[in-house]
PyMOL Python script that loads the backbone (N, CA, C, O; Angstrom):
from pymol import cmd

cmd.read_pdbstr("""\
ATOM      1  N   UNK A   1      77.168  83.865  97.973  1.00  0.00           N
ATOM      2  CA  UNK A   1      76.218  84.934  97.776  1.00  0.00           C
ATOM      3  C   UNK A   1      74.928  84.374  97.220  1.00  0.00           C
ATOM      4  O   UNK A   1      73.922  84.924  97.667  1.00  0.00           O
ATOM      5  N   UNK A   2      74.735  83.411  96.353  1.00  0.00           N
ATOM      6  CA  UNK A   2      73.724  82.519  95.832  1.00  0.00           C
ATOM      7  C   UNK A   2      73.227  83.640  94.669  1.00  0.00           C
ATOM      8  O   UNK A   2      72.389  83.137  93.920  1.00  0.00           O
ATOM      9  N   UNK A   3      73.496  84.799  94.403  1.00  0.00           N
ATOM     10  CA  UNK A   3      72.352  85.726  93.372  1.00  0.00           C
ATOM     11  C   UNK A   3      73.894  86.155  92.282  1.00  0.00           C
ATOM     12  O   UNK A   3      75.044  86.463  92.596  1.00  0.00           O
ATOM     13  N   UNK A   4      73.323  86.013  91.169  1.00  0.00           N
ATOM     14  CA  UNK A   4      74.656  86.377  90.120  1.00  0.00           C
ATOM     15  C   UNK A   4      74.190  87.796  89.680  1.00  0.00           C
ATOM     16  O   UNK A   4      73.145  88.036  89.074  1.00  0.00           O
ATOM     17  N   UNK A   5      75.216  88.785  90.115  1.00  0.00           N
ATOM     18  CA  UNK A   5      74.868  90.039  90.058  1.00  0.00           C
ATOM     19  C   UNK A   5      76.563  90.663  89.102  1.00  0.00           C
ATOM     20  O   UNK A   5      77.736  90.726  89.473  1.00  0.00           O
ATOM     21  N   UNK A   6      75.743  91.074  87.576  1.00  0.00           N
ATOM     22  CA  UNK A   6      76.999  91.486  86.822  1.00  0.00           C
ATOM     23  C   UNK A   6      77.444  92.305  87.810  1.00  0.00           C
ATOM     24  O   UNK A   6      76.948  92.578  88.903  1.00  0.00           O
ATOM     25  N   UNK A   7      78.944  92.839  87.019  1.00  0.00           N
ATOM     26  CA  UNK A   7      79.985  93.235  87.553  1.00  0.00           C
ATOM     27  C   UNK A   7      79.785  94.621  86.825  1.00  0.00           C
ATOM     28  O   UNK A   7      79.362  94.625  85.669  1.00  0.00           O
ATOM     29  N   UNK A   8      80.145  96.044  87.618  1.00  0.00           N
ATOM     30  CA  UNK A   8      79.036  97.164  87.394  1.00  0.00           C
ATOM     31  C   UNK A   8      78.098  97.553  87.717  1.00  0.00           C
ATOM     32  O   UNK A   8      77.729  98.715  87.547  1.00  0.00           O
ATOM     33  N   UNK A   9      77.325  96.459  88.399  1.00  0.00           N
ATOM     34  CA  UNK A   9      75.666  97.277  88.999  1.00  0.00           C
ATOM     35  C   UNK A   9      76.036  97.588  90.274  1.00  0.00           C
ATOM     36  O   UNK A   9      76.710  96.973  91.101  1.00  0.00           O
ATOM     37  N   UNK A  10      75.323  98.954  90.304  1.00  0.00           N
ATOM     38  CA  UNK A  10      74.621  99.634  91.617  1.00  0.00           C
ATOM     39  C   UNK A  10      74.102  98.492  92.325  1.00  0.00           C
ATOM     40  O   UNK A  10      73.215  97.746  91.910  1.00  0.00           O
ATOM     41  N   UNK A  11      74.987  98.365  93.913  1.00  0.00           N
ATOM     42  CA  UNK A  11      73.794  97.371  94.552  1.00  0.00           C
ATOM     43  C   UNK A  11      74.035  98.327  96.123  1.00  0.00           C
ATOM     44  O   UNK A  11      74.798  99.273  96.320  1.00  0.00           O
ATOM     45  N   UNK A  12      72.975  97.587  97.167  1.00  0.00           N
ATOM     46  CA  UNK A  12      72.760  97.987  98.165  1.00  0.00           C
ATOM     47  C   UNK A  12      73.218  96.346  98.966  1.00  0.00           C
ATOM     48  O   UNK A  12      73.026  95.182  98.613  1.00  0.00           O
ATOM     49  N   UNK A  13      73.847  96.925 100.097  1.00  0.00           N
ATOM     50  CA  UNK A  13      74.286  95.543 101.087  1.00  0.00           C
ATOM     51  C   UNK A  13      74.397  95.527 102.665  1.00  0.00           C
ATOM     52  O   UNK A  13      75.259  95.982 103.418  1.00  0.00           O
ATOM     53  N   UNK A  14      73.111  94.778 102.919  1.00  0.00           N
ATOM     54  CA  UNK A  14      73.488  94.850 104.084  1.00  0.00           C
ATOM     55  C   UNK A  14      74.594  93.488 104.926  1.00  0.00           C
ATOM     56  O   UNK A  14      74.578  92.294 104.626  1.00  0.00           O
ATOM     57  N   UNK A  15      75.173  93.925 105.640  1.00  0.00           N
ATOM     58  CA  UNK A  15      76.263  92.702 106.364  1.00  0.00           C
ATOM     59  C   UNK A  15      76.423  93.122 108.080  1.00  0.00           C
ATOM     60  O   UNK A  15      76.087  93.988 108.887  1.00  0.00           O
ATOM     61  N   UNK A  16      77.160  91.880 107.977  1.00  0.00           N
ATOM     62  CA  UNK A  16      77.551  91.963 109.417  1.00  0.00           C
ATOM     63  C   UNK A  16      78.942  92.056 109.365  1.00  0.00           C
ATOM     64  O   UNK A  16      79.729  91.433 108.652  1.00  0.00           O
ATOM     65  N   UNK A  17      79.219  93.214 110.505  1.00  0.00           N
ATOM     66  CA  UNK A  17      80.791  93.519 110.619  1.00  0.00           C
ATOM     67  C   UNK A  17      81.475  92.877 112.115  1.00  0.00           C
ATOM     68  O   UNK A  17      81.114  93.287 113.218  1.00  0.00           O
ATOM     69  N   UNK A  18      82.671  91.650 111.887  1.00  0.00           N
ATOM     70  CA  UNK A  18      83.140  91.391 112.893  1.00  0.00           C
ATOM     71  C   UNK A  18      84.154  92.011 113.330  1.00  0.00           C
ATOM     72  O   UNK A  18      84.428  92.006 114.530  1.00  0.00           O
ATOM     73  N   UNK A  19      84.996  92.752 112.280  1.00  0.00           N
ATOM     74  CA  UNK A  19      85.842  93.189 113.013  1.00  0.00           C
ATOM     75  C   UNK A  19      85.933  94.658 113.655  1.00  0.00           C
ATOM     76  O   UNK A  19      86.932  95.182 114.149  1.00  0.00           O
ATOM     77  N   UNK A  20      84.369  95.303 113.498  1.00  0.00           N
ATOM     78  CA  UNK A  20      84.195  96.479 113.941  1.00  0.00           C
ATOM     79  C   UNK A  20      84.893  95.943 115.568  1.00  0.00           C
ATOM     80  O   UNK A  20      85.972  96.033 116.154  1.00  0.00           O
ATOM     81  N   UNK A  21      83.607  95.392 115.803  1.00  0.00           N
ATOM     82  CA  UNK A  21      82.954  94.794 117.528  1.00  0.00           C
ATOM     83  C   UNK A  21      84.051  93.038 117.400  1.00  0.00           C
ATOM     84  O   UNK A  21      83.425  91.982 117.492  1.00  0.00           O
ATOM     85  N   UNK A  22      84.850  93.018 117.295  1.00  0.00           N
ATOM     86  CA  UNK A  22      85.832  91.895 117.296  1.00  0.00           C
ATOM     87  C   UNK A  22      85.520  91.013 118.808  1.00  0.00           C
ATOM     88  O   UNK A  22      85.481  89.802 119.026  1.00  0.00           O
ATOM     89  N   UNK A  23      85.274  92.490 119.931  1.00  0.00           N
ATOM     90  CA  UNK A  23      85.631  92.143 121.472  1.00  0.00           C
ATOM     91  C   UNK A  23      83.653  91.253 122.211  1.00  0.00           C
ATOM     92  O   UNK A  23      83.303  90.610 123.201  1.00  0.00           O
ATOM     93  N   UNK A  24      83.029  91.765 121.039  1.00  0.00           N
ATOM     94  CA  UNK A  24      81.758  91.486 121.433  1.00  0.00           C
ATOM     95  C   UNK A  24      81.140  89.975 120.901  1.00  0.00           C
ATOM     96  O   UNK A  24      81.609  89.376 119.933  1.00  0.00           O
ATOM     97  N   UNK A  25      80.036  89.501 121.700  1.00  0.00           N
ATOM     98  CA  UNK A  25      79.958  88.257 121.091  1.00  0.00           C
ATOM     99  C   UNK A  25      78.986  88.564 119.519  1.00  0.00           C
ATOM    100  O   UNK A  25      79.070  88.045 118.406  1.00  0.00           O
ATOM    101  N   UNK A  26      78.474  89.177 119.837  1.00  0.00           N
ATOM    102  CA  UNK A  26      77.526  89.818 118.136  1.00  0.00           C
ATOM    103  C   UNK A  26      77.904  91.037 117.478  1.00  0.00           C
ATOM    104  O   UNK A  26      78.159  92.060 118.113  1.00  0.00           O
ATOM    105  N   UNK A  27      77.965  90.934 115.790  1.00  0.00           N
ATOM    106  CA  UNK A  27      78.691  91.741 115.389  1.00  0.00           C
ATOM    107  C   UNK A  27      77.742  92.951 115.137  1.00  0.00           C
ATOM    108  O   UNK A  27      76.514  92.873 115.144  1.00  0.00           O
ATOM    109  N   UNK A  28      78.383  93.945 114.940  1.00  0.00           N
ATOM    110  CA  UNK A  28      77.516  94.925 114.459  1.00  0.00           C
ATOM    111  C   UNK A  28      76.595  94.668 112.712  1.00  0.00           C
ATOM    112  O   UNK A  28      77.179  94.243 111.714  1.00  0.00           O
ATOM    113  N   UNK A  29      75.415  94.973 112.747  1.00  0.00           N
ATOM    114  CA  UNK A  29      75.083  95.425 110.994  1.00  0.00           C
ATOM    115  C   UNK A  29      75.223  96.121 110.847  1.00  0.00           C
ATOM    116  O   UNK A  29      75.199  97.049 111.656  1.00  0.00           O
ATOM    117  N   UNK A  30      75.570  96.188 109.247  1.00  0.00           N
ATOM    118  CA  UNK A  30      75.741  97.662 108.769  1.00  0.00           C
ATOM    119  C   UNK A  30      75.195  97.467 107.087  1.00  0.00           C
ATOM    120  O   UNK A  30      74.663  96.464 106.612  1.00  0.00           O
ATOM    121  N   UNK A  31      75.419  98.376 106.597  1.00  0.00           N
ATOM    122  CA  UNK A  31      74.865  99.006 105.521  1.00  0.00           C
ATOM    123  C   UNK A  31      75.961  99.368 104.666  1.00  0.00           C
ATOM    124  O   UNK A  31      76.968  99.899 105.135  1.00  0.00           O
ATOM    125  N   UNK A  32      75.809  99.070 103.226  1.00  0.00           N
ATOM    126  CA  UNK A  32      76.680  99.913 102.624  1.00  0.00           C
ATOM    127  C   UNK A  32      75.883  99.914 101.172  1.00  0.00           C
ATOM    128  O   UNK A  32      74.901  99.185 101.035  1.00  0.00           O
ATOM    129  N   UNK A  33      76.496 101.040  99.739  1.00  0.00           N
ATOM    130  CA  UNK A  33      76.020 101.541  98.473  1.00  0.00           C
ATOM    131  C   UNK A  33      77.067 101.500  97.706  1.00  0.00           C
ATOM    132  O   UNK A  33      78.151 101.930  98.099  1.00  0.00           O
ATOM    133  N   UNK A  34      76.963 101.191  96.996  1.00  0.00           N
ATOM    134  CA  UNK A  34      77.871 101.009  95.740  1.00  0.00           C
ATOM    135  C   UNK A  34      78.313 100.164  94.275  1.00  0.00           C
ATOM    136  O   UNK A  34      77.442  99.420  93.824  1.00  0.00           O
ATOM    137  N   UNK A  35      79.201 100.223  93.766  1.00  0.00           N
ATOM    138  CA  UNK A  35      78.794  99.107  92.405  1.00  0.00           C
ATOM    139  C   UNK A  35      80.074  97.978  92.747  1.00  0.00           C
ATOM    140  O   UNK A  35      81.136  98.128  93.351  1.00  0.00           O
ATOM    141  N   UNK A  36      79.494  96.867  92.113  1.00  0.00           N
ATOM    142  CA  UNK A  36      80.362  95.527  92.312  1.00  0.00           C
ATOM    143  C   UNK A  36      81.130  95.914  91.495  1.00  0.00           C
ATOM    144  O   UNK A  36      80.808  96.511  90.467  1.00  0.00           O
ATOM    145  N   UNK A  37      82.542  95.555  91.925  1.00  0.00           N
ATOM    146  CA  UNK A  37      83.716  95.828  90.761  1.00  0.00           C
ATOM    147  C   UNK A  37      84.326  94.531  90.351  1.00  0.00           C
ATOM    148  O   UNK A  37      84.600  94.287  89.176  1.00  0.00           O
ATOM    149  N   UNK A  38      84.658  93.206  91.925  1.00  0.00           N
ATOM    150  CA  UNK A  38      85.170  92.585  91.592  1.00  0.00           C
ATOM    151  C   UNK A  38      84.446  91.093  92.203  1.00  0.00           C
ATOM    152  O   UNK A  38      83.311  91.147  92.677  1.00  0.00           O
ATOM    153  N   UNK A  39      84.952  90.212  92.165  1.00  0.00           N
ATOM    154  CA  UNK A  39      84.312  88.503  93.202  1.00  0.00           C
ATOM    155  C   UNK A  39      85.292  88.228  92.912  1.00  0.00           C
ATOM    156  O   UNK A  39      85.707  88.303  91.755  1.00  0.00           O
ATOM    157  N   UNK A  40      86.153  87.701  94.211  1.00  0.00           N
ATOM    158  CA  UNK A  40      87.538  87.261  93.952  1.00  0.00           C
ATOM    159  C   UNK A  40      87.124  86.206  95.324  1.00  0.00           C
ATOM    160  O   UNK A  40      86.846  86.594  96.458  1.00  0.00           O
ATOM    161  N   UNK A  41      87.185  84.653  94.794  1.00  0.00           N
ATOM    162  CA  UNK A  41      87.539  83.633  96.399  1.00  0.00           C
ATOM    163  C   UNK A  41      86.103  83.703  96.592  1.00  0.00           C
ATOM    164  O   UNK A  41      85.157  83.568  95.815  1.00  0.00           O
ATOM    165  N   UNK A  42      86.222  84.043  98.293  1.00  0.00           N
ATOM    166  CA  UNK A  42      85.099  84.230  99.003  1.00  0.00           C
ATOM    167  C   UNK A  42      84.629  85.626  99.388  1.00  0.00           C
ATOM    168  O   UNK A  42      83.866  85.943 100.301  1.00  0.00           O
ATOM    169  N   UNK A  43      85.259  86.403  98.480  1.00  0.00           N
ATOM    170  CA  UNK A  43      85.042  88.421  98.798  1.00  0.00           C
ATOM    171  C   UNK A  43      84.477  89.123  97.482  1.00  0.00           C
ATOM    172  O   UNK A  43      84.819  88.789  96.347  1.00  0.00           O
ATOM    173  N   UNK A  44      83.679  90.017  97.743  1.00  0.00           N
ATOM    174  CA  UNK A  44      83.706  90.445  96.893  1.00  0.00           C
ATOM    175  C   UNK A  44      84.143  92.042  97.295  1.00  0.00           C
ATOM    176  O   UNK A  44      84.463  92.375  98.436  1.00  0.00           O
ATOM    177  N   UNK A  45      84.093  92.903  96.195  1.00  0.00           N
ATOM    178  CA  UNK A  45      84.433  94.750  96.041  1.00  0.00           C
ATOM    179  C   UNK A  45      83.804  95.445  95.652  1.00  0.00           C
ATOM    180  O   UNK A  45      83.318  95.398  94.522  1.00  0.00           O
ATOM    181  N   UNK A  46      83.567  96.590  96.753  1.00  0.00           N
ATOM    182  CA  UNK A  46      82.021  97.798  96.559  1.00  0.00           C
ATOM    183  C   UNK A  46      82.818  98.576  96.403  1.00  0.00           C
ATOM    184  O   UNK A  46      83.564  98.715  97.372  1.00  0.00           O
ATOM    185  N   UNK A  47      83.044  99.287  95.429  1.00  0.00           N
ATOM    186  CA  UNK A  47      83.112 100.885  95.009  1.00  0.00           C
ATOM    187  C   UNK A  47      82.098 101.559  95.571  1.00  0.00           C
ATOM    188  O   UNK A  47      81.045 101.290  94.993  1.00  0.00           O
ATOM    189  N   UNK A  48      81.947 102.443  96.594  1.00  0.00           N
ATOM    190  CA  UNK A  48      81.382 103.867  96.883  1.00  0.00           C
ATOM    191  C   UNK A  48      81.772 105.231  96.290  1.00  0.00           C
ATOM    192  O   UNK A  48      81.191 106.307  96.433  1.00  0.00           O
ATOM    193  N   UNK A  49      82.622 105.014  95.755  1.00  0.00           N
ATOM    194  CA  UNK A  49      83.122 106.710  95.380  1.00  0.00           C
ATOM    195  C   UNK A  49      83.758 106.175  94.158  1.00  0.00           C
ATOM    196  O   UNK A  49      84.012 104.979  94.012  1.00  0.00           O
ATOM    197  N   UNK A  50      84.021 107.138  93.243  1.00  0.00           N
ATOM    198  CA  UNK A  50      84.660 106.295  91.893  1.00  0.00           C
ATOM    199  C   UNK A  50      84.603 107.620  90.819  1.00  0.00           C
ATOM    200  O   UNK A  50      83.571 108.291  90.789  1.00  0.00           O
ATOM    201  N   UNK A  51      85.547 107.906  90.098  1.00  0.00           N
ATOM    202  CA  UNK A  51      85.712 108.438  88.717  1.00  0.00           C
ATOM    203  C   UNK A  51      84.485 107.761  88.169  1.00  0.00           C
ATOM    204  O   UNK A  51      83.997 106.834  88.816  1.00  0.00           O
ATOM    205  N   UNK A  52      83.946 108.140  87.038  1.00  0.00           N
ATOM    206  CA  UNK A  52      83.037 107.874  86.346  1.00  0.00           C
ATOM    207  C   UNK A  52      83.508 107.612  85.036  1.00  0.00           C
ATOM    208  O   UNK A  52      82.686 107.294  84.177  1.00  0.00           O
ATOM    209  N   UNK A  53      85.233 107.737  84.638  1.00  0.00           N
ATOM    210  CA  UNK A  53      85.276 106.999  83.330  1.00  0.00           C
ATOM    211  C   UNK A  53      85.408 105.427  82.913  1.00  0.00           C
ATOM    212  O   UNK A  53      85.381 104.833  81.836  1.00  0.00           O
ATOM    213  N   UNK A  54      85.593 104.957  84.544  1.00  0.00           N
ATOM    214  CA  UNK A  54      86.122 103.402  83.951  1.00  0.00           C
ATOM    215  C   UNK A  54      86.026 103.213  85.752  1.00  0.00           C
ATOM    216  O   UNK A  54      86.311 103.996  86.658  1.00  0.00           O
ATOM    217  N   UNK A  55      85.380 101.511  85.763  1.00  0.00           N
ATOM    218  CA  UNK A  55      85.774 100.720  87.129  1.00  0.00           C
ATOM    219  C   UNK A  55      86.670 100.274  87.558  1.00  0.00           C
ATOM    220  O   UNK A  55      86.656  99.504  88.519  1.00  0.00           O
ATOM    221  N   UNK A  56      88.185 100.838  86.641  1.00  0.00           N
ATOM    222  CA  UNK A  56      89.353 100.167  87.223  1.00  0.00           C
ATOM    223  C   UNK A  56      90.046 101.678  87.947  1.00  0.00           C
ATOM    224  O   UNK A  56      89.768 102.850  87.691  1.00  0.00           O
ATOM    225  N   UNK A  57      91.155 101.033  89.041  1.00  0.00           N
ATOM    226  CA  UNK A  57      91.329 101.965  89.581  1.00  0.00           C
ATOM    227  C   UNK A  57      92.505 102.473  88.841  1.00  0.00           C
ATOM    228  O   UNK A  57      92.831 103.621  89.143  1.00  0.00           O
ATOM    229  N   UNK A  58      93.373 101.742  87.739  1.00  0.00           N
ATOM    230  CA  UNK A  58      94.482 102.446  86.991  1.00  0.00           C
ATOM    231  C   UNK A  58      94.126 103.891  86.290  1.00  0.00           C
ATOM    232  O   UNK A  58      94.919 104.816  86.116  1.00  0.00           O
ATOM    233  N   UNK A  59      92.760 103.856  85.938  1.00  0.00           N
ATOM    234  CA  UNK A  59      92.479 104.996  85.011  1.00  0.00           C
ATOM    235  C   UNK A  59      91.824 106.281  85.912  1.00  0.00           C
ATOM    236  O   UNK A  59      92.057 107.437  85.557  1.00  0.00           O
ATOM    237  N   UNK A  60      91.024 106.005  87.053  1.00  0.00           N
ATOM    238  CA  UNK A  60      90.560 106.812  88.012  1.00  0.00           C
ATOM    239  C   UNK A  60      90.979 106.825  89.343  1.00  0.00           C
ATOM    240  O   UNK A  60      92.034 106.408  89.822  1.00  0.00           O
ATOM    241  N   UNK A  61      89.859 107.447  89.972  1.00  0.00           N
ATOM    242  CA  UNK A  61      90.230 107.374  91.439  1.00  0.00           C
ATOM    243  C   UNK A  61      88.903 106.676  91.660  1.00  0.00           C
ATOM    244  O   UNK A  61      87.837 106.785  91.055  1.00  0.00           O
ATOM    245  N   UNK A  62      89.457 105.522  93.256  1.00  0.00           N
ATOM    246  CA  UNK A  62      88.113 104.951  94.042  1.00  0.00           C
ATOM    247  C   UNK A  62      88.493 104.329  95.655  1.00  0.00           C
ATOM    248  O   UNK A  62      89.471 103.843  96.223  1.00  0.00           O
ATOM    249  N   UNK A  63      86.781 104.753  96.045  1.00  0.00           N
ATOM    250  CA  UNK A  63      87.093 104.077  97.537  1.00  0.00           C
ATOM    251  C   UNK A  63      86.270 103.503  97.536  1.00  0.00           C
ATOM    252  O   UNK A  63      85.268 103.811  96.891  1.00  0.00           O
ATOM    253  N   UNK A  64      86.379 102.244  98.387  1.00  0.00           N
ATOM    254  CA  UNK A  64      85.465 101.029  98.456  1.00  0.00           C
ATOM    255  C   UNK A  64      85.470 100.276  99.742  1.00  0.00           C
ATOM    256  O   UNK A  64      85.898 100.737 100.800  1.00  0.00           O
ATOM    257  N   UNK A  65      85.059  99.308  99.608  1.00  0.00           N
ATOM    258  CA  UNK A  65      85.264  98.064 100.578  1.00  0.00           C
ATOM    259  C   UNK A  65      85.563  96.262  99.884  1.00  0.00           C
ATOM    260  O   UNK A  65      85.130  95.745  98.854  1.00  0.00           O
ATOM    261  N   UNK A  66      86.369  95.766 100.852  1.00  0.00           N
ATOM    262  CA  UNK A  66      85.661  94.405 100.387  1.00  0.00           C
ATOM    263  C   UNK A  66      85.429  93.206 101.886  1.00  0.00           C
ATOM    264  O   UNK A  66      85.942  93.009 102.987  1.00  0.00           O
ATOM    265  N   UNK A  67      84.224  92.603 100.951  1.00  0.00           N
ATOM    266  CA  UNK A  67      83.539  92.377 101.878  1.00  0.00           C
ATOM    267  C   UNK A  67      83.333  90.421 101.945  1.00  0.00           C
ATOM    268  O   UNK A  67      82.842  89.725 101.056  1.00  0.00           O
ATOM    269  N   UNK A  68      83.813  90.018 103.100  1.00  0.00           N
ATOM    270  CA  UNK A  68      83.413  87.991 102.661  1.00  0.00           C
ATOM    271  C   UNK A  68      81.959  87.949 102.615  1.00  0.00           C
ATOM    272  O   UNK A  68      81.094  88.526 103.274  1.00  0.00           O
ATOM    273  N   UNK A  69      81.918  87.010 101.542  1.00  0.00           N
ATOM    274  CA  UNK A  69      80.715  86.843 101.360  1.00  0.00           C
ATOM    275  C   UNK A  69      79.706  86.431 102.092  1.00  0.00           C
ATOM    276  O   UNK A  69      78.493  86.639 102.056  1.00  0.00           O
ATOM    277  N   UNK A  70      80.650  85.597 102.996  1.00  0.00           N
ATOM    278  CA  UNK A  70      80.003  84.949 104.444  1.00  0.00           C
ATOM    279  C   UNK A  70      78.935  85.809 105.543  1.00  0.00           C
ATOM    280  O   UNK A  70      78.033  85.380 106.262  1.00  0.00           O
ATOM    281  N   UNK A  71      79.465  87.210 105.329  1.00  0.00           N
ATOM    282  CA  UNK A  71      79.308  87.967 106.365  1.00  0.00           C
ATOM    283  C   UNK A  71      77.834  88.972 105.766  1.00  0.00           C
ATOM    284  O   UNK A  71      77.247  89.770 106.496  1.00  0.00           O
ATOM    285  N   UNK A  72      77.424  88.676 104.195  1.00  0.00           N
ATOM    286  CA  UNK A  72      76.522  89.535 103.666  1.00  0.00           C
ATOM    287  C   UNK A  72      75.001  89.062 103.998  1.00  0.00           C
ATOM    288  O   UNK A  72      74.541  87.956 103.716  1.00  0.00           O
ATOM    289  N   UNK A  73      74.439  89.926 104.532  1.00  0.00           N
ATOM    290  CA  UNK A  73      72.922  89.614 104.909  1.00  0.00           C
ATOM    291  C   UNK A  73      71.643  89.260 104.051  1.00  0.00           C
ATOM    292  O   UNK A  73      70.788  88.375 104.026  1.00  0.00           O
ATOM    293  N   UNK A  74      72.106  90.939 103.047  1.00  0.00           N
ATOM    294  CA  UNK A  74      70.851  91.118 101.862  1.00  0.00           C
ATOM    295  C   UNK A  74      72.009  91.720 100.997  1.00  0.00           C
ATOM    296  O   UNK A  74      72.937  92.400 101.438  1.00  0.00           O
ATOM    297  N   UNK A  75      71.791  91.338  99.618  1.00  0.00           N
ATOM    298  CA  UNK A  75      72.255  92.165  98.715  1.00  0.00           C
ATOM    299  C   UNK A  75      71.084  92.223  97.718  1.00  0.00           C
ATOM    300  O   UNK A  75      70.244  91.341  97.541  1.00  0.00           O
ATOM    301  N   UNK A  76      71.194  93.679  96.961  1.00  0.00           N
ATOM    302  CA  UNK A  76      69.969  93.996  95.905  1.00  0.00           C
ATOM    303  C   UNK A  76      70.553  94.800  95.123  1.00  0.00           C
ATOM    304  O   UNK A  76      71.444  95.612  95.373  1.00  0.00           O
ATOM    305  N   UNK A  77      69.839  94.471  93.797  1.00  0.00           N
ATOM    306  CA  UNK A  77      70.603  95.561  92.543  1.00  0.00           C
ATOM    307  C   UNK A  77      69.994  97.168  92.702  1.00  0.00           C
ATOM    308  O   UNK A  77      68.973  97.410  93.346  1.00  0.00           O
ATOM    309  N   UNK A  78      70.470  97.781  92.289  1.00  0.00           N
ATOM    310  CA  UNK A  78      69.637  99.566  92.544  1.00  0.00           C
ATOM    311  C   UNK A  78      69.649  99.506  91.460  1.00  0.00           C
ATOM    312  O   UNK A  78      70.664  99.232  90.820  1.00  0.00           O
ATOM    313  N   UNK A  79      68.256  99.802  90.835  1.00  0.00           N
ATOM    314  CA  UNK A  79      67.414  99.737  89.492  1.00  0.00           C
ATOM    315  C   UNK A  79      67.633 101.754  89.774  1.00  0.00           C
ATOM    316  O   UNK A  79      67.243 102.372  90.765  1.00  0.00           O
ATOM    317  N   UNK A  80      68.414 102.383  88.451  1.00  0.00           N
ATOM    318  CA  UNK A  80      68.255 103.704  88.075  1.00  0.00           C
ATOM    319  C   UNK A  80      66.935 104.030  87.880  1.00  0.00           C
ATOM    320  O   UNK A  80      66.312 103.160  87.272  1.00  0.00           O
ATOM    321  N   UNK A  81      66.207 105.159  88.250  1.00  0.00           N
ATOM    322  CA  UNK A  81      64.840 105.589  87.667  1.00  0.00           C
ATOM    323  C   UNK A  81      65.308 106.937  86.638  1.00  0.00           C
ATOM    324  O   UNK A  81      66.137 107.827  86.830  1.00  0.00           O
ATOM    325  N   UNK A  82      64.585 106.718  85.724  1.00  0.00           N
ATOM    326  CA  UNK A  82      64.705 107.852  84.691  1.00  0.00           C
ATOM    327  C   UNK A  82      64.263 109.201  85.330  1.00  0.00           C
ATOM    328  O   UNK A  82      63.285 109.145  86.076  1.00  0.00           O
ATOM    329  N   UNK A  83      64.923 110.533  85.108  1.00  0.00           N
ATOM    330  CA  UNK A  83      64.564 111.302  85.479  1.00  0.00           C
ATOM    331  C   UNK A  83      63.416 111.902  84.500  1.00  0.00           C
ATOM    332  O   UNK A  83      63.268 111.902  83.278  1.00  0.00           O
ATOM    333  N   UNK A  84      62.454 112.560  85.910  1.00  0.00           N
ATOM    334  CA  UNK A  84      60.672 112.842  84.800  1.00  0.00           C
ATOM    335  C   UNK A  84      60.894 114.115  84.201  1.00  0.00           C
ATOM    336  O   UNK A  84      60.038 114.610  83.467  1.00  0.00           O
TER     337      UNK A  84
END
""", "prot")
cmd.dss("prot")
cmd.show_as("cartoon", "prot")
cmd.util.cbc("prot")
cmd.orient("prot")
């Protein structure tokens, strides 16, 4: 991934998916939102949906993805804006 992004932030990611289009020679991009939960190896884990008391899934509920790192295009932190 080359960027050290704590564990908890809101990020935005774009990647390439091979096993959407497996049959094609180029994979699809795609897009995804959510907070880093885990970096395990060469993968890491996007929470999209999530309880809001805790990032583990023993205490809440969550859906996510995980994603090789190999396959990530852009990743960026989502900076909260204060509401005016």
């Amino acid at each position: 991934m080359g960027k050290a992004i704590q564990k908890g932030s809101a990020v935005y990611i774009r990647y390439r998916d091979h096993i959407l289009n497996r049959n094609m020679p180029e994979a699809a991009e795609r897009e995804t939102m959510g907070w880093l939960t885990q970096e395990i190896g060469e993968y890491i884990y996007i929470q999209h949906d999530r309880t809001t008391e805790s990032f583990q899934h023993s205490t809440g509920s969550a859906s996510g993805i995980r994603l090789p790192k190999s396959s990530i295009l852009d990743i960026y932190v989502v900076v909260k804006r204060e509401s005016e």
